[in-house]
Each structure stands twice: as structure tokens, then as C-alpha cells.
C-alpha positions in Angstrom: -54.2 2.3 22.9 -53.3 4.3 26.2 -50.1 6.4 26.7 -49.0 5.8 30.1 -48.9 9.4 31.5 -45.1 9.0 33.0 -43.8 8.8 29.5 -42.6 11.1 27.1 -42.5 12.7 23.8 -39.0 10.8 23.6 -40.2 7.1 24.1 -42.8 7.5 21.1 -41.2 4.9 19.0 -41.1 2.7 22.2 -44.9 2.5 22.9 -44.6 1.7 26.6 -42.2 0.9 29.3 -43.0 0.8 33.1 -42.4 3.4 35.3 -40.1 4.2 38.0 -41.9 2.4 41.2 -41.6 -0.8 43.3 -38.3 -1.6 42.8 -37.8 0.1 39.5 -35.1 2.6 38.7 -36.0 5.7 37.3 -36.6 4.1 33.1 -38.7 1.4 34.7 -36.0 -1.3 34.6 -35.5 -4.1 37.3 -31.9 -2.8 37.4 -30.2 -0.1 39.9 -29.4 3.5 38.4 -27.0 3.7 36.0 -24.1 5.9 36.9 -21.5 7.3 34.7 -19.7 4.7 34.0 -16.0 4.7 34.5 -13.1 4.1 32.0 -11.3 1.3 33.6 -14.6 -1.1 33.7 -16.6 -3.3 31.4 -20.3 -2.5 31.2 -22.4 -4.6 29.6 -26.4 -4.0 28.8 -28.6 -7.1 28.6 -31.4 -5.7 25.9 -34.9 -8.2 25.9 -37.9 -9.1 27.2 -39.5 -10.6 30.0 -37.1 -13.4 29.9 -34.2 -11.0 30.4 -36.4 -9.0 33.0 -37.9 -11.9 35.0 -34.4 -14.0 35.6 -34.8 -14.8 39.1 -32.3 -17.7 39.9 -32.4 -19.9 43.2 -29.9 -17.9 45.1 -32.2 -15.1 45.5 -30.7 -12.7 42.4 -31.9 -11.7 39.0 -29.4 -13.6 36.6 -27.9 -11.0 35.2 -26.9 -9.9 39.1 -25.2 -13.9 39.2 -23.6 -13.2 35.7 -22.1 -10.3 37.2 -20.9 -10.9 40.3 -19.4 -14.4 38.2 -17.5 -12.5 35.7 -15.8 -10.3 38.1 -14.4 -12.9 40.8 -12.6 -14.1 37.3 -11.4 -10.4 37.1 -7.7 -10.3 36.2 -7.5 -6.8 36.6 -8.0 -6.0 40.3 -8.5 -2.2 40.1 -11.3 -3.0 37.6 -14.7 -4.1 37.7 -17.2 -5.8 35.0 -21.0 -4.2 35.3 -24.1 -5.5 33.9 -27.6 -3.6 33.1 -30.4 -5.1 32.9 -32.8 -3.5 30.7 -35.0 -6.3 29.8 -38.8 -4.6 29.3 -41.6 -7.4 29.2 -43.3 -7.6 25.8 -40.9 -5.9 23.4 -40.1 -6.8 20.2 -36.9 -6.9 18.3 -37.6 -3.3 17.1 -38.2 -2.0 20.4 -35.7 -3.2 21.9 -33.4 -1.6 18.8 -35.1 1.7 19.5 -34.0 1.6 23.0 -31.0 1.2 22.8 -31.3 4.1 20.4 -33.1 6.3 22.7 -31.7 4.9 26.6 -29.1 2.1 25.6 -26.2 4.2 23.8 -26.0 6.7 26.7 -25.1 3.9 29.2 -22.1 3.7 27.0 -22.0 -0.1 27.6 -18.8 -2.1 25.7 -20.8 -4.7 24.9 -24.8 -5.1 24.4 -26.4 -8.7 24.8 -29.6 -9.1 22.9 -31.7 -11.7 24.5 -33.6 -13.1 21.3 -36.9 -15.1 22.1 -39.1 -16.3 19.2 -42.2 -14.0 19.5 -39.9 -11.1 19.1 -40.0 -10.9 15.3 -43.5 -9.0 15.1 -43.0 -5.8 13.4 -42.9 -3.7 15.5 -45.6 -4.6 18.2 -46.5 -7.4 20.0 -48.4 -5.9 22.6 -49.8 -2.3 23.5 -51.1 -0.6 26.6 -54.6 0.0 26.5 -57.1 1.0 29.9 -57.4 -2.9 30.5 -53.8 -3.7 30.8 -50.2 -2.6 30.2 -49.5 -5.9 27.7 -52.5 -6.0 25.5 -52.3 -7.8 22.4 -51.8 -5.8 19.7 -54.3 -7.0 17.2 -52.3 -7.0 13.5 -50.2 -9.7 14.9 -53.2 -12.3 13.7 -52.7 -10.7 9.8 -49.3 -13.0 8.9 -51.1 -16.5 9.0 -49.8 -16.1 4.8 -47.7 -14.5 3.1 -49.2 -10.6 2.5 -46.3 -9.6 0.0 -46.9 -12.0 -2.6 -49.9 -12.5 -4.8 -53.0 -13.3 -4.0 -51.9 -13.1 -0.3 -51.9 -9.4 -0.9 -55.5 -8.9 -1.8 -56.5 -10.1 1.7 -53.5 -8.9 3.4 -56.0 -6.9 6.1 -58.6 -9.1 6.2 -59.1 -11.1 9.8 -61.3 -13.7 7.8 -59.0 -14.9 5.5 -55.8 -15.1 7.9 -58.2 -17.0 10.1 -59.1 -19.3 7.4 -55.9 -20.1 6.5 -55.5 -20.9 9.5 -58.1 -23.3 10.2 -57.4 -24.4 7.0 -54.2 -25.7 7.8 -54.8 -27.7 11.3 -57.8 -29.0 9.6 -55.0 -30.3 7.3 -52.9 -31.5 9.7 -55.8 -33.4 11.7 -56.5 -35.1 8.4 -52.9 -36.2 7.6 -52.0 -37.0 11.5 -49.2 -35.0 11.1 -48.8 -33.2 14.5 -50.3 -29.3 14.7 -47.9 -27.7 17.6 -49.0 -25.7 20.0 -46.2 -23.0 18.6 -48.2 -23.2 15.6 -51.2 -22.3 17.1 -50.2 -19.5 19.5 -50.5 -16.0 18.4 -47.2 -15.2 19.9 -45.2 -17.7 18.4 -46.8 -18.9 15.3 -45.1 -16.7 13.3 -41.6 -17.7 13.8 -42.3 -21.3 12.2 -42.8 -19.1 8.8 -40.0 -18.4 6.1 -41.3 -14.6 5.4 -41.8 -14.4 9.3 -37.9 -13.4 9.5 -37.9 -10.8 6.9 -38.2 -7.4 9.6 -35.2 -9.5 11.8 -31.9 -9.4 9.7 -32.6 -5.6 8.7 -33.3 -4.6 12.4 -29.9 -7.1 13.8 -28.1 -5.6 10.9 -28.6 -2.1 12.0 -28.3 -2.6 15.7 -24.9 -4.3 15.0 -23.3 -1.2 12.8 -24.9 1.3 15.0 -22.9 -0.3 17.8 -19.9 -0.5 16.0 -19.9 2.9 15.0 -19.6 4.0 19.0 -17.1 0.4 18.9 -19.1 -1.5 20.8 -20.1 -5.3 20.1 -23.0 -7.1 19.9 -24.0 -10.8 21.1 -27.2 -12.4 20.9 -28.6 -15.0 23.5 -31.3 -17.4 21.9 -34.3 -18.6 24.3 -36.7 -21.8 23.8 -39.9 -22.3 24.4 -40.8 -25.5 26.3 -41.7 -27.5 23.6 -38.4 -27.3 21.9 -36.7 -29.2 24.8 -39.5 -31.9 25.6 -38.3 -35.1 24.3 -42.2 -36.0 23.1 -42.4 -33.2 20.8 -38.4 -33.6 19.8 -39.3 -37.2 19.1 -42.2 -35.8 16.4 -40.3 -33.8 14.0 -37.1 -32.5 15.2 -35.8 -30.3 12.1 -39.5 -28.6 12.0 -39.4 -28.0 16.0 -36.2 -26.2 16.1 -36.8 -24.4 12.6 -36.8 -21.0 14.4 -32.9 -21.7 16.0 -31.3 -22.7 12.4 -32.8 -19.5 10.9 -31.8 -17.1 13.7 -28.3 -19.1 14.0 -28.0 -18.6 10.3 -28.7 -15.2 10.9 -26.1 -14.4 13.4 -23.5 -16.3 11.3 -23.9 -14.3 8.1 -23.7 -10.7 10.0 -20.7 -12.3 11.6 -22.5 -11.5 15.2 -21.6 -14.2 18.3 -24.5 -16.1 19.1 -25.5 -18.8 22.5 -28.1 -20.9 21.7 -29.0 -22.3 24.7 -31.5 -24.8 23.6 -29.6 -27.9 24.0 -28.0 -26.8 27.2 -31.8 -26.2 28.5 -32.4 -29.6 27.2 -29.7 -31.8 28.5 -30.0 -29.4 32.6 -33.7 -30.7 32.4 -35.6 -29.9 30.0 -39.2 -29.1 30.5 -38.7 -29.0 34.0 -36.8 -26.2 34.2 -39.6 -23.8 33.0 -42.6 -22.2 35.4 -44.8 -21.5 31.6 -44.1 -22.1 28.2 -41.8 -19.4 28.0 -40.3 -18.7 31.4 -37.8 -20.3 33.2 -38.3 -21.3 36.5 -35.4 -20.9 39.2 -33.8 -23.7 38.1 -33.8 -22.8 34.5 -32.3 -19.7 35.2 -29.4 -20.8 37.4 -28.5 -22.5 34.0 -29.1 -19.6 32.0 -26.4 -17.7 34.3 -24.3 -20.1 33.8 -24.2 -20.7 30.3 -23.9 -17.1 29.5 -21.0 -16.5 31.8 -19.7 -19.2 30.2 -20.2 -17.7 26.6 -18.9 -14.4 27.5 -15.8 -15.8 29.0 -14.7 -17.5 25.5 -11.8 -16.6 23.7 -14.3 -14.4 21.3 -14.6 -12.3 24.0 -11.3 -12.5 25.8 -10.8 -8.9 26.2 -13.5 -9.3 29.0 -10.8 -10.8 31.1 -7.9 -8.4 29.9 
């Protein structure tokens, strides 16, 4: 692992973020600088990953710059103004994105934090890590959860590559011989581990604490939910619907039980277009995104969050 040499004895817990060039403000965000902010106005800070930082939509603007400019032209309040940060930081995890809102997030003093929740986010606590090669290197440990390590006799190989990669050969050697369908989420080192009950175990603790550390300062917390492109093609829908969208009914039951509002947009993705609307298997393309912005303006213009339009 490398420490990029902009950052500081503060952003230890963070492990990386970009630095203040090309575009960037001074925290390495794809945002402008963040001001004081003042009492009359709504602020709200978009917290993610790349799918939060690379929203580009077909009018030219990030997303969160259309969600913005969407939510105050249905302003009530003329002398006030909504603003919306984007701090989305490519490759961060759940916990990351906790600790910076720790660290950078709380001193925005934003009313209300949206936490955009993608399915590789629930390594513990890095997916990637900066080494001389590149900024977004895979951090290796994420290949040691192909089994459960807590639970015996999982936890006599719990650090051994061999056996997590046995299992997993294992398995799709299983699945060939059955014909039962081995996705590709199941085979990706990103994703994989999302399709797994003890997969979730790091995700209600770290959503549980970023919730009452917001409401402490009385702010609020809402989670947007992301696909990947195989949860809204029809072909692999068609296969086995319940085990495809496993990852949304666990992080929707999430959300419900820590009484926390939550957009899926999964079905919305579906119906606009489905797999056409995305440029990988993770990223939207422009199109995608123009319904991303507006489904959440949308969302945040419910009655849940009426005091938006106050």
C-alpha cells in the first residue's frame, strides 16, 4: 500500500481520496468548495462511490448538479435556496464513506445526508487500496469471505486463499453440474459477496451508527440503492428472480428496521430501459443517469421529506 503524499494524519481511517486537481475542489471531490453554509438553506451531502461521483447526465451536469437545480425551481420559499454536495469518492466502502462523514461530512453541516448504497460496498472496510501501480488496487482480503470464517470449520481456514478458492470452484463446479445458472455477480470479486447471508453482518452496525450520529447533530439520513446490470436484464430476471435481487430485500429490510427512508431504484432502472441504460456493469450511462436524477428528486420531494419544500 502507498499513502498518497497530499494526505494527512487526519484521513488515516480513509485510506485514500484524490487530491485537489483537474476539476477537484480542495478534498478531492467533483463538487465546488463548500462554503459556510447559511441558516435559511437546505444542504444536502450525497456520500458514495463512483456511482455518486461519476453521474454525468445528458444535459451536460453531474446529477446531483440536475437534482439541485430541480429541487430549488420547486422552492416555496423564495429568499431560500436548497444545495447539494457531492462527495462521492470512487471505490469506498460503506465504512469509509461512515468515516468521512466523520472526519469532512459533519463540518458541511448538511440537513440531510444521502448514502448512495451499491452492492460491493459491504467489504469491511476495504475494497480497494492505493498502491505505486494504481490509486484503486484491489485490496486482496476481499477473496477470504467465499465461506463463512466465524463459524466452525470455516474458521480454521479463515486466512487461507486455497480454501476460499476451493470453495469457490467448488460451487460453480456445482452449479455446472446441476444447470442451475452461476451469475456473473457470483463470480466477481466485487460483488460476490453481497449474494451471502453473513456478507451483511459489518452493514446494519455501520448504517446504525451513521444514522444516530446524524441525529445527534439532527440531521437525517436517506439511502439510495444502485443495481448492477444484471438485476435489470430481463434474461437473467427470467432465471431466478428472488435469488437475483437477494441483495435489495436484505438492504430494503435493513433500511426498514432502523426506520431509515430508502429509493430503490431497481425497478425504475428496469422499466426506463433496463440494460441499456448502463455504459459497464455498474455505471450508468447518460441516460441512466438522467433517470437517476429524476427518481431521486422525486424521492426527496415526498411527503417524508416535506420539510424540503417548507
Amino acid at each position: 500500500m502507498v499513502v498518497p503524499p497530499y494526505l494527512t494524519p487526519k484521513d488515516a481511517t480513509l485510506g485514500w481520496r484524490f487530491s485537489g486537481k483537474d476539476g477537484r475542489n480542495s478534498l478531492g471531490l467533483r463538487n465546488r468548495e463548500v462554503d459556510a453554509k447559511d441558516p435559511q438553506d437546505f444542504r444536502i451531502l450525497f456520500l458514495g462511490d463512483s456511482l455518486i461521483w461519476s453521474g454525468d447526465t445528458s444535459s451536460g451536469k453531474l446529477y446531483t448538479e440536475v437534482i439541485e437545480t430541480s429541487l430549488n425551481q420547486a422552492l416555496r420559499r423564495p429568499a431560500a435556496r436548497v444545495e447539494v454536495i457531492n462527495a462521492g469518492i470512487p471505490g469506498y466502502t460503506t465504512y469509509q464513506e461512515l468515516e468521512f462523514l466523520k472526519l469532512y461530512g459533519l463540518d458541511m453541516q448538511p440537513d440531510l445526508v444521502v448514502l448512495g448504497f451499491v452492492f460491493n460496498d459491504l467489504y469491511y472496510p476495504y475494497l480497494h487500496k492505493p498502491t505505486a501501480g494504481r490509486m484503486l488496487d484491489r485490496e486482496p482480503s476481499i477473496l477470504l469471505h467465499r465461506f463463512d470464517t466465524r463459524t466452525f470449520p470455516g474458521r480454521l481456514f479463515a486466512r487461507s486463499y486455497l480454501a476460499h478458492r476451493v470453495v469457490f470452484e467448488g460451487r460453480r463446479g456445482l452449479r455446472e453440474l446441476t444447470g442451475y445458472p452461476f451469475f456473473r455477480f457470483e463470480r466477481s470479486d466485487d460483488f460476490y459477496l453481497a449474494w451471502t447471508p453473513y456478507g451483511w453482518d459489518t452493514t446494519t452496525p455501520l448504517l446504525r451508527e451513521m444514522r444516530d450520529l446524524l441525529a445527534r447533530h439532527g440531521r437525517t439520513l436517506a439511502i439510495v440503492v444502485f443495481p448492477v446490470v444484471e438485476q435489470v436484464d430481463d434474461a437473467y430476471r427470467a432465471l431466478d428472480l428472488d435469488h437475483v435481487l437477494y441483495p435489495q430485500r436484505r438492504i430494503g429490510g435493513i433500511c426498514a428496521a432502523l426506520a431509515v427512508a430508502c429509493l430503490d431504484l431497481t425497478e425504475s432502472l428496469h422499466a426506463a430501459g433496463g440494460k441499456g441504460l448502463y455504459r459497464d456493469y455498474l455505471h450508468l450511462n447518460k441516460k441512466g443517469n438522467d433517470v437517476v436524477a429524476a427518481e431521486i428528486t422525486r424521492f426527496l420531494r415526498t411527503d417524508a421529506n416535506a420539510r424540503l419544500m417548507d
